[in-house]
C-alpha positions as semicolon CSV with decimal commas, in nm:
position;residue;x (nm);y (nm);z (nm)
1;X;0,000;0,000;0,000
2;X;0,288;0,229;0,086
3;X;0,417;0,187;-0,223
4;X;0,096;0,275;-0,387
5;X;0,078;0,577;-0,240
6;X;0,439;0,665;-0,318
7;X;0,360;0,628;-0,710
8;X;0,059;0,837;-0,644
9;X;0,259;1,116;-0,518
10;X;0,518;1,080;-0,755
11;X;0,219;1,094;-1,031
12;X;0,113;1,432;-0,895
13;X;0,492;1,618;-0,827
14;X;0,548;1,499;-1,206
15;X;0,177;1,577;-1,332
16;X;0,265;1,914;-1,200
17;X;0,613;2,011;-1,332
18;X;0,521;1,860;-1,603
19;X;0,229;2,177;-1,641
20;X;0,457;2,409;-1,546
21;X;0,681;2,398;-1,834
22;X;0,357;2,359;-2,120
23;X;0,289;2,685;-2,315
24;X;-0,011;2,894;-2,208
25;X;-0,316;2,655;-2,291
26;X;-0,536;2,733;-2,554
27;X;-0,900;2,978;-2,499
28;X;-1,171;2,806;-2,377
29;X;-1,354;2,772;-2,644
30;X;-1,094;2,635;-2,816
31;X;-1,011;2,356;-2,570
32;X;-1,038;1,990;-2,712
33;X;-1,398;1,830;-2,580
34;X;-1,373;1,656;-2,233
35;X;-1,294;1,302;-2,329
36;X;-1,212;0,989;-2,126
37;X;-0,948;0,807;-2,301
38;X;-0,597;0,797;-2,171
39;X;-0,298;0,734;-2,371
40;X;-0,100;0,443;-2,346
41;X;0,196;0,401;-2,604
42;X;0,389;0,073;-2,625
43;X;0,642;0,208;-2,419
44;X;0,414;0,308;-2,144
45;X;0,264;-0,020;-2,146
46;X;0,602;-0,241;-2,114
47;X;0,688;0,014;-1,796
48;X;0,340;-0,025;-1,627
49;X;0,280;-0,408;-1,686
50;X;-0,012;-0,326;-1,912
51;X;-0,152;-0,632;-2,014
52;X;-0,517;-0,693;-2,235
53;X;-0,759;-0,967;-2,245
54;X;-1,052;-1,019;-2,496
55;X;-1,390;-1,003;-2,410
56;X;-1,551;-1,366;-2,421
57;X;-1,831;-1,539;-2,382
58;X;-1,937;-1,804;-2,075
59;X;-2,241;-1,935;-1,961
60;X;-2,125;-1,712;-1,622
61;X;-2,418;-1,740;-1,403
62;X;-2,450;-2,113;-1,417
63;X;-2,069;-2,210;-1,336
64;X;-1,980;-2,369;-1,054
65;X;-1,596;-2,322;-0,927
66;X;-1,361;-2,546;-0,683
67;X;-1,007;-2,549;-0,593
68;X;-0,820;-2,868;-0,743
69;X;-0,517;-3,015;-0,868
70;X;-0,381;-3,200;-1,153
71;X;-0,311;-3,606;-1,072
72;X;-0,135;-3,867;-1,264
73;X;-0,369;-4,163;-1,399
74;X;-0,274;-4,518;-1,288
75;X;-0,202;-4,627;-1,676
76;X;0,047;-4,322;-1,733
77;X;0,293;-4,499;-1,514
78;X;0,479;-4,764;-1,615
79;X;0,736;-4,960;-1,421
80;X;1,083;-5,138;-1,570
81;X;1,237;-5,429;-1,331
82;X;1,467;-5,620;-1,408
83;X;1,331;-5,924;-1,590
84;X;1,667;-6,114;-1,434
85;X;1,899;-6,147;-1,233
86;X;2,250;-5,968;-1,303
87;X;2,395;-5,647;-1,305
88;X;2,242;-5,339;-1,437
89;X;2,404;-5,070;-1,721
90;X;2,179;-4,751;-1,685
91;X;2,085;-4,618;-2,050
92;X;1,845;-4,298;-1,980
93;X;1,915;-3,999;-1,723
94;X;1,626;-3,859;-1,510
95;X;1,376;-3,657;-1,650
96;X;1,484;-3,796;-2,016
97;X;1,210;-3,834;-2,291
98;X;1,187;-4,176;-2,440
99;X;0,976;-4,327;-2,676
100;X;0,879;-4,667;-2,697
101;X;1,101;-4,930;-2,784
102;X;1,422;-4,680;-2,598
103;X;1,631;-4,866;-2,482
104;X;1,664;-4,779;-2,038
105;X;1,900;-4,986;-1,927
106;X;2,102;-5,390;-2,032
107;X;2,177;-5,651;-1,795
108;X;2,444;-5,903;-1,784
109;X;2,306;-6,199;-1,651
110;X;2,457;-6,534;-1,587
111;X;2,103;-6,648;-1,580
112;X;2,056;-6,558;-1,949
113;X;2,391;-6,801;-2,033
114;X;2,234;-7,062;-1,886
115;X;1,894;-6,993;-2,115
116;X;2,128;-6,992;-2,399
117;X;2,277;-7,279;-2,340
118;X;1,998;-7,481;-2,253
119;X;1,837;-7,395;-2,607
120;X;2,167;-7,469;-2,723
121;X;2,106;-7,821;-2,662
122;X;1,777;-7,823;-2,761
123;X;1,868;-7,725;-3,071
124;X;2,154;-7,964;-3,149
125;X;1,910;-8,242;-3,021
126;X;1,657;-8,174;-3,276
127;X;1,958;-8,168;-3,547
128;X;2,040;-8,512;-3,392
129;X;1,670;-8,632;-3,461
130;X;1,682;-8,499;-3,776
131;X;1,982;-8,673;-3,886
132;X;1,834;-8,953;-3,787
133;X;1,504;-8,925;-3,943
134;X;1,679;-8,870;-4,282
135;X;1,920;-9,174;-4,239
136;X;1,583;-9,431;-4,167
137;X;1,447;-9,321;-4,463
138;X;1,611;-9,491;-4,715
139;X;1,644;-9,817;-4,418
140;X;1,214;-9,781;-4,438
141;X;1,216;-9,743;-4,801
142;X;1,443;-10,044;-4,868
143;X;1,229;-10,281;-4,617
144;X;0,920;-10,189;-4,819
145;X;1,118;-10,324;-5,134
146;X;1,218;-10,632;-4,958
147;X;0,926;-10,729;-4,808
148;X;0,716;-10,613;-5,199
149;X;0,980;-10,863;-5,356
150;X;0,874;-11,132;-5,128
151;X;0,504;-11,085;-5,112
152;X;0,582;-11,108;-5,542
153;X;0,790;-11,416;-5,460
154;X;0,502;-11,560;-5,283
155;X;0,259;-11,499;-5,540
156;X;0,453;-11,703;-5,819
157;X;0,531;-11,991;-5,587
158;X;0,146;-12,034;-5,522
159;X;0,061;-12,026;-5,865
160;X;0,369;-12,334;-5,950
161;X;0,225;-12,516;-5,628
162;X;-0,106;-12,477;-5,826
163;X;0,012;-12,559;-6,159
164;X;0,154;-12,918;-6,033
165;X;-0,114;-13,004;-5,804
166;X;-0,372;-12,964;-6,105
167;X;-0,081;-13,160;-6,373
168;X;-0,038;-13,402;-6,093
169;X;-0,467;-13,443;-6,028
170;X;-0,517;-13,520;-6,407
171;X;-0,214;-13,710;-6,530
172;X;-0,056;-13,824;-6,186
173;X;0,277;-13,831;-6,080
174;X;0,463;-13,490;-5,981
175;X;0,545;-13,581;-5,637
176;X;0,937;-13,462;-5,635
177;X;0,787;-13,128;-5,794
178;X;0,496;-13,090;-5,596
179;X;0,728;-13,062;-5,266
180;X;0,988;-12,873;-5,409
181;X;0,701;-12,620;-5,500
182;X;0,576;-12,617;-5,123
183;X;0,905;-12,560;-4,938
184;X;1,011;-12,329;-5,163
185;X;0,658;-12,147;-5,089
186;X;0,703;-12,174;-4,687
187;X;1,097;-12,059;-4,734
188;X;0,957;-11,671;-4,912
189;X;0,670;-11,720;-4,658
190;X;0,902;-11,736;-4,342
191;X;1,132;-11,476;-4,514
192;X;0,806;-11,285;-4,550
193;X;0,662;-11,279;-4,241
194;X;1,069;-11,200;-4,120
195;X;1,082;-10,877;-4,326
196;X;0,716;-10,821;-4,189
197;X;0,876;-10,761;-3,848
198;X;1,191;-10,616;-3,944
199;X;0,956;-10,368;-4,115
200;X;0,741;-10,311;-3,824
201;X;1,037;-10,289;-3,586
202;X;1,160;-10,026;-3,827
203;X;0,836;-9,866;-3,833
204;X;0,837;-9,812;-3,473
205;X;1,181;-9,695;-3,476
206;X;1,080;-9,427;-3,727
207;X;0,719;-9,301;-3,523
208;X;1,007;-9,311;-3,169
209;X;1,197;-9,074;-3,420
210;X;0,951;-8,847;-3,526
211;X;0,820;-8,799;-3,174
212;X;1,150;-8,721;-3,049
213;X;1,165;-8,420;-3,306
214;X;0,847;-8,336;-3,267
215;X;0,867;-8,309;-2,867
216;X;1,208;-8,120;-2,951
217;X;1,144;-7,855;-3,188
218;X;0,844;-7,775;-2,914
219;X;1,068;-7,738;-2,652
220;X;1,286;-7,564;-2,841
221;X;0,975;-7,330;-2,940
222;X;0,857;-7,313;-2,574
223;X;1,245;-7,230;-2,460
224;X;1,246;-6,958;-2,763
225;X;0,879;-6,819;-2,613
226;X;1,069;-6,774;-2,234
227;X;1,385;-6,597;-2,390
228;X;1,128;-6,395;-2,610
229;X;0,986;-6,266;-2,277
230;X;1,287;-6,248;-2,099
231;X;1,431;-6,024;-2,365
232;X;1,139;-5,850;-2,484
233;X;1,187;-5,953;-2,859
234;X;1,000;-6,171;-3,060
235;X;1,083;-6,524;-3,123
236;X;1,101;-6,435;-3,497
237;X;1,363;-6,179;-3,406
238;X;1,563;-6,451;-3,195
239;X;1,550;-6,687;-3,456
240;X;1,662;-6,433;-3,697
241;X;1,980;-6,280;-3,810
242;X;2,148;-6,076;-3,526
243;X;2,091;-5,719;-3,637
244;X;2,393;-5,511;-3,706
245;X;2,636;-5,786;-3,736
246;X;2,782;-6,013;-3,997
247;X;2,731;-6,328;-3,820
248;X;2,547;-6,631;-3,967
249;X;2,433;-6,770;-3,560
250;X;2,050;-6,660;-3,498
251;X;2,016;-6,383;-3,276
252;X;1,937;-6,571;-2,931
253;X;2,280;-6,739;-2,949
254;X;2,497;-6,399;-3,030
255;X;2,304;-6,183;-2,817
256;X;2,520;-6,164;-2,514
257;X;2,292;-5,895;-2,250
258;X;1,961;-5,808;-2,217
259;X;1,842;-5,485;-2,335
260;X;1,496;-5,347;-2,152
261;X;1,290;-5,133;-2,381
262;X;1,017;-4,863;-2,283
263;X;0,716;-5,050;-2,329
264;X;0,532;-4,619;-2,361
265;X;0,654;-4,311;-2,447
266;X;0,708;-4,059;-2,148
267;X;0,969;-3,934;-1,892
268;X;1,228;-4,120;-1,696
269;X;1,094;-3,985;-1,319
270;X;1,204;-4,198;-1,121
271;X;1,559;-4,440;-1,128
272;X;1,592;-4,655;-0,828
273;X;1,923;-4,772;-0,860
274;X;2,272;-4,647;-0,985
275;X;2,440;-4,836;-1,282
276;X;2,667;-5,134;-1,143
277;X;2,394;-5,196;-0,880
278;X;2,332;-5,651;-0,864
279;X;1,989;-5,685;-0,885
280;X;1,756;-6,009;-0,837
281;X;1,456;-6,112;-1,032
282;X;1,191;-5,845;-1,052
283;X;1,341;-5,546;-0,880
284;X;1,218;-5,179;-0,958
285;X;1,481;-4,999;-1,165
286;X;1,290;-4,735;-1,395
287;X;1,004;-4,532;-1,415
288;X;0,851;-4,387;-1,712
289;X;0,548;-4,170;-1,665
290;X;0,306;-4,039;-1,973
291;X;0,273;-3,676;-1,801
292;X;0,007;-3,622;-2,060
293;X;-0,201;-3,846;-1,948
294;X;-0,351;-3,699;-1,613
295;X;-0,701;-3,592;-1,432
296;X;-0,832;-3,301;-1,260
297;X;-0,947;-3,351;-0,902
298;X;-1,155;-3,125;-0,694
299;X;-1,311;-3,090;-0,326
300;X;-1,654;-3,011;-0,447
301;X;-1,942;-2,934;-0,128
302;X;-2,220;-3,200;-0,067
303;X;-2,452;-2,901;-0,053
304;X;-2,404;-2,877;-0,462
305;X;-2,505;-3,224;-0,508
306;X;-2,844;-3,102;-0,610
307;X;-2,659;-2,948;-0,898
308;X;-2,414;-3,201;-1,010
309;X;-2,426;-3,494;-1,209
310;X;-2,128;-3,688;-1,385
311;X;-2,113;-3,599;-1,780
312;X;-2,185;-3,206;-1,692
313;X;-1,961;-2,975;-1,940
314;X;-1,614;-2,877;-1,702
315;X;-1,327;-2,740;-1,748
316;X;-0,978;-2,662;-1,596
317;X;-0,839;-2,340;-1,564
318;X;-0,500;-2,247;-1,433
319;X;-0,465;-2,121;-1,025
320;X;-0,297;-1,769;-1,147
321;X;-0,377;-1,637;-1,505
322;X;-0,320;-1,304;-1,704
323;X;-0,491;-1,318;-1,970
324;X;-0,833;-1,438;-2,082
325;X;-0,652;-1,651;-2,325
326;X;-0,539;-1,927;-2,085
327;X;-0,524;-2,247;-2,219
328;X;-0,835;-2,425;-2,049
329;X;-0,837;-2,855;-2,020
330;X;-1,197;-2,890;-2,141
331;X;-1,388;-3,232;-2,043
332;X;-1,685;-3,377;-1,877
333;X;-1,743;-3,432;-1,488
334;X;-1,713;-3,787;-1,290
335;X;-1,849;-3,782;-0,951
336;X;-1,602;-3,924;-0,728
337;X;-1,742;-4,303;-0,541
338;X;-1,627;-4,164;-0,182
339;X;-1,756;-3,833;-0,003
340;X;-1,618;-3,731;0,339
341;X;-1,885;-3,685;0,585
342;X;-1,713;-3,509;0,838
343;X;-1,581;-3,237;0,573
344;X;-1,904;-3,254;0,392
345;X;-1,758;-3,275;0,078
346;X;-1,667;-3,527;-0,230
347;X;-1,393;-3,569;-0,493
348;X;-1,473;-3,412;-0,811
349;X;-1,275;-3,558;-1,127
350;X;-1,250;-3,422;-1,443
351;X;-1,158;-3,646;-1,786
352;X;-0,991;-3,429;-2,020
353;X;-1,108;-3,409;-2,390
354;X;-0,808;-3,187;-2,507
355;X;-0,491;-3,116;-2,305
356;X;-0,255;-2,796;-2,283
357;X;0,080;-2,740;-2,152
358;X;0,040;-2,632;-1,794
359;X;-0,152;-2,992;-1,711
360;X;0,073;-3,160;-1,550
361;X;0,084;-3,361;-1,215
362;X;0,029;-3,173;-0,933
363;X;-0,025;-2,808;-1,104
364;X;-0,301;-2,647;-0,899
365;X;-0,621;-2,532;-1,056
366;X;-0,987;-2,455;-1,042
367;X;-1,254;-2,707;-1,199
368;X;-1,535;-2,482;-1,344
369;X;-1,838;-2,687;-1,395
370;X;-2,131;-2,562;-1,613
371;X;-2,453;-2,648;-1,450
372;X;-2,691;-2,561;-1,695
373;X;-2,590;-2,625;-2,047
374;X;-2,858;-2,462;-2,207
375;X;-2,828;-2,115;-2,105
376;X;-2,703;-1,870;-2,363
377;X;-2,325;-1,767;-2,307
378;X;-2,341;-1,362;-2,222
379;X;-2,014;-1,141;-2,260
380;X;-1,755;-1,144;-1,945
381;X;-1,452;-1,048;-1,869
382;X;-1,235;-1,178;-1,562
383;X;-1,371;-1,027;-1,253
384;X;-0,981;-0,863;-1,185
385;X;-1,038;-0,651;-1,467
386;X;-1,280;-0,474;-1,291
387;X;-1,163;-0,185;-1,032
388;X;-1,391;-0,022;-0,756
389;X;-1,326;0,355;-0,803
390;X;-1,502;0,524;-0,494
391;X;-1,830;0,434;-0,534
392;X;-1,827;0,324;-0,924
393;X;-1,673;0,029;-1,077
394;X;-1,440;0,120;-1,369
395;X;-1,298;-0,079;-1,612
396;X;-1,048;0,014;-1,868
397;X;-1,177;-0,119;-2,236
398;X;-0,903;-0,048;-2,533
399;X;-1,005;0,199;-2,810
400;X;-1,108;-0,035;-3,116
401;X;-0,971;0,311;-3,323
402;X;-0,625;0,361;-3,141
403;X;-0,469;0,082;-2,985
404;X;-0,204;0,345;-2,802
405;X;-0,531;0,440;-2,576
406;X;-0,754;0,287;-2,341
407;X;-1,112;0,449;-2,238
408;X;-1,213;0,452;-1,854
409;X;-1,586;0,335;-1,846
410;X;-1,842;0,280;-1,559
411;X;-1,883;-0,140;-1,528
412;X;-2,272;-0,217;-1,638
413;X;-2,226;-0,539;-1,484
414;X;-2,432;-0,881;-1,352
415;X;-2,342;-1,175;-1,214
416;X;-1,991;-1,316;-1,120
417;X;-1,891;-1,642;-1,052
418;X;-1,592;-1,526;-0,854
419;X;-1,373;-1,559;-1,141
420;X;-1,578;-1,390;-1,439
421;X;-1,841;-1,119;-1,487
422;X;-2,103;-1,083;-1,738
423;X;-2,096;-0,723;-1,850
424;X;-2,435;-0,593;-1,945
425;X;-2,338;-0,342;-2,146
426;X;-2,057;-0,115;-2,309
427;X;-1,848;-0,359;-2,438
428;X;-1,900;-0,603;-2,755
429;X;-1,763;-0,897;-2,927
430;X;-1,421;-0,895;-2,991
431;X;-1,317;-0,553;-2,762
432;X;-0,999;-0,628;-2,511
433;X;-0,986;-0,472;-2,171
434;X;-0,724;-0,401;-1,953
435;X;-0,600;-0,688;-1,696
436;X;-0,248;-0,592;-1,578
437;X;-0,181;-0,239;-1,493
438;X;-0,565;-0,199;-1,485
439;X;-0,481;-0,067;-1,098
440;X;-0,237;0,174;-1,204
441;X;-0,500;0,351;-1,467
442;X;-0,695;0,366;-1,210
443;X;-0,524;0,547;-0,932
444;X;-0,384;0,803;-1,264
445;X;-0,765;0,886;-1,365
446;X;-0,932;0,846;-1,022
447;X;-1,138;1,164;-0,992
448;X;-1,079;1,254;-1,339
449;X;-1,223;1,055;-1,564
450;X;-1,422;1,344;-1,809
451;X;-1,077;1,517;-1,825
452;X;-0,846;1,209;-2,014
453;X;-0,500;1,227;-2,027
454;X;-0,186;1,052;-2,145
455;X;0,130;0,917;-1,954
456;X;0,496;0,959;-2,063
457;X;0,705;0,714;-2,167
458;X;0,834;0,663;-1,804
459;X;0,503;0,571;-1,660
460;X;0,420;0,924;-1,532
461;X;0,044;1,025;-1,589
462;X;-0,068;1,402;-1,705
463;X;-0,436;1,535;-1,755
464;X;-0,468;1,657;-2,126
465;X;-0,355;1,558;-2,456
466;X;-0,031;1,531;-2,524
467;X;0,123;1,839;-2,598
C-alpha cells in the first residue's frame, strides 16, 4: 500500500512540473472536448505491466468453481524391473524423454547363459533327430522293397504249387515237384513274415523318431517363447539374423545382455538404482510416466449435489492467469465413489477431452463446472479486470480506433462467478480490456475521468492531450 501511495505522489509532483513547463493553454472555447481516453503508447505499457484480455463469452451465471489439482492416472505410469537377475548398465538420465522401444537400461546376466545354453542343446538335439530321421528313410524305403519282392515271390510260388497239383490231379505223378514247390513257398513265406517284423520294428523306430523331433522342436519353441519374454523380442527376431552384425548364428545365441525397452513413451521420473547396482529377479529400476495423461481432481461441497451430475460440461483453468486466453483442459465431470462426511464434501474428477501445456501432475487449478448447459453464453470479462473507483466500478476497455489508448468506463455489470463477470453493457464482441496495470489507470484517472489524459514514456500520468 505504501508503495501505492508513493507512485501516487510521484504521479502528482510529475503531473505538476510537467504543467509548469507547457505553453499557455489554448481559450476556452478552443479547448479539445472533455474526453475519457488515456494514452497508453507501447512504451508506457512495457513500464506499467499493461496487459489486455478479450472479451468472451461463458455461460457465467450457471458455473460452478472449486479449488483442485492435476493427478497422474494409474495407466500413465509404467514400471521397468529387471526381468533377471545380473547387473544393471543404466541407459536414460532422469527426466529424459523416451519413446517406446528406448532402450533404459542392459543386464548381464549369468542367468541368461544358462537360457542360452539350454536352447543350445535343444537345438543340437533336434539336429540329432533330424539326422536320424533322414538316415531311416532310405532303411524304411528299402524294407518296403524287400518285403514287396517277397510278397511277389510268394505270389509265383502259389501259382507253381497250383500248376503241379492240377498236372499231378489229371495225369498223376509230380510228387518230387509238388514238394519242391511247397518248401520253396514256406521258405519266401518265413522270409516274409521275417521282413514283416523287421519292417514293423523299423516302423516303430521311425514313429520313436519323429516324436522325439516333434517333442524337440516344441521345446525348443517353448524355450524360444521364455527368452522372447525375458528379452522382450520376438521369437522371430531370436531366430533371426542378429541385427547389425555379420554373423550367420541366430540372434538368441549372439546376443550376449539383455536390453529393456520402454514398453510407452514418457519421462524417466524416477531411477531406483545407480548403474553397477546386482539386482535379483523383478526389482524396480525405472520409471517412465506419460505426463500427458492426467485428471483433474476437486473438493466439491455435498450441498451442490443437487446441482451435479457426472457428464456435466467442465473445465480446468490455471490457479494464477493473465490473460483471458489461458489455455483451459476442457472435459466432462465424474463424480467421485467416496464423499467425506465429516468435511461434507466429495472428490470431483475431471476427464480431459483436449490437453494444454500447464496440465501436468500436481499443477493447482480450479474445476469450473457448467450447471446448466442450455443457457445462452453472455459477454464477461475476468472479474480482476474490474476496479472499484469510490463508489463506481471502472474498467479500462481499449479503443477499437487507437490501440495506443484505453477508455475509462463505468462497469454495467451482472453476475460473477468469482472468477468472471457478465458485462451488461458497453463492451462487444471482440473488444480487449485491460488486466495488468488496470490498478495503475486507475489510481492516474481516479477523480478525473471526463478530463483524459496521457502518460509519458516513463510511466508518469498528465491530464490533457499530449502536448
Amino acid at each position: 500500500m505504501a508503495a501505492r501511495l508513493r507512485f501516487v505522489l510521484v504521479v502528482t509532483l510529475l503531473a505538476s512540473a510537467c504543467s509548469k513547463k507547457q505553453e499557455p493553454q489554448p481559450a476556452h472555447d478552443e479547448a479539445q472536448a472533455p474526453t475519457n481516453r488515456i494514452a497508453v503508447p507501447e512504451t508506457v505499457r512495457k513500464n506499467l505491466g499493461i496487459d489486455f484480455v478479450k472479451v468472451e463469452r461463458r455461460r457465467v451465471a450457471q458455473t460452478l468453481r472449486f479449488s483442485g489439482h492435476f493427478e497422474l492416472l494409474m495407466t500413465a505410469r509404467h514400471e521397468l524391473r529387471t526381468p533377471v537377475q545380473g547387473r544393471i548398465t543404466l541407459l536414460v538420465k532422469p527426466l529424459q524423454s523416451v519413446q517406446a522401444g528406448d532402450p533404459i537400461f542392459r543386464v548381464d546376466s549369468p542367468g541368461w547363459r544358462q537360457t542360452q545354453r539350454e536352447i543350445g542343446e535343444i537345438a543340437t538335439q533336434i539336429r540329432v533327430e533330424e539326422a536320424r530321421l533322414a538316415s531311416m528313410q532310405p532303411l524304411v524305403a528299402a524294407h518296403r522293397e524287400h518285403e514287396q519282392s517277397l510278397r511277389e515271390a510268394a505270389s509265383v510260388l502259389e501259382a507253381r504249387q497250383k500248376n503241379v497239383e492240377e498236372t499231378q490231379s489229371s495225369v498223376g505223378g509230380q510228387a518230387r515237384e509238388l514238394s519242391e514247390a511247397r518248401a520253396q513257398l514256406a521258405q519266401v513265406r518265413g522270409d516274409l513274415a521275417e521282413a514283416r517284423e523287421k519292417g514293423a520294428t523299423t516302423d516303430a523306430a521311425l514313429a520313436e523318431v519323429q516324436a522325439q523331433l516333434i517333442a524337440g522342436r516344441d521345446r525348443f519353441r517353448l524355450a524360444l517363447e521364455a527368452a522372447a519374454a525375458v528379452t522382450g523380442s520376438t521369437v522371430e527376431q531370436l531366430i533371426g539374423d542378429a541385427p547389425g552384425t555379420t554373423s550367420k548364428l541366430p540372434y538368441w545365441r549372439v546376443l550376449s545382455a539383455i536390453e529393456v525397452r520402454a514398453s510407452a513413451g514418457g519421462v524417466v521420473d524416477q531411477l531406483q538404482v545407480a548403474s553397477g547396482s546386482w539386482l535379483e529377479t523383478g526389482q524396480l529400476v525405472v520409471t517412465v510416466s506419460d505426463l500427458g495423461q492426467v485428471r483433474f481432481r476437486a473438493r466439491g461441497l455435498q450441498s451442490d449435489l443437487p446441482r451435479l451430475r457426472s457428464g456435466l460440461s467442465a473445465q480446468a483453468v490455471p490457479a494464477l492467469s493473465t490473460s483471458a486466453g489461458e489455455e483451459r483442459v476442457p472435459g466432462a465431470l465424474l463424480l467421485g465413489s467416496d464423499a467425506d462426511p465429516s468435511q461434507r464434501t466429495l472428490d470431483l474428477f475431471l476427464e480431459p477431452t483436449a490437453t494444454a501445456a500447464w496440465a501436468r501432475p500436481g499443477v493447482a487449478g480450479f474445476l469450473e463446472i457448467e450447471t446448466a448447459g442450455t443457457a445462452e453464453p453472455v459477454l464477461a470479462i475476468p472479474l480482476a479486470a474490474t476496479l472499484q473507483d469510490g463508489l463506481e466500478r471502472v474498467l479500462f476497455r481499449r479503443d477499437p480506433a487507437d490501440a495506443d489508448k484505453v477508455i475509462r468506463l463505468e462497469a454495467d455489470l451482472g453476475l460473477d462467478d468469482g472468477r468472471w463477470v457478465e458485462v451488461k453493457s458497453g463492451l462487444r464482441d471482440g473488444d480487449e480490456v485491460v488486466l495488468a496495470g488496470a490498478y495503475e489507470l486507475m489510481l492516474a484517472s481516479s477523480g478525473s475521468a471526463a478530463k483524459g489524459g496521457h502518460f509519458h514514456s516513463d510511466g508518469t500520468f498528465h491530464a490533457g492531450e499530449h502536448k
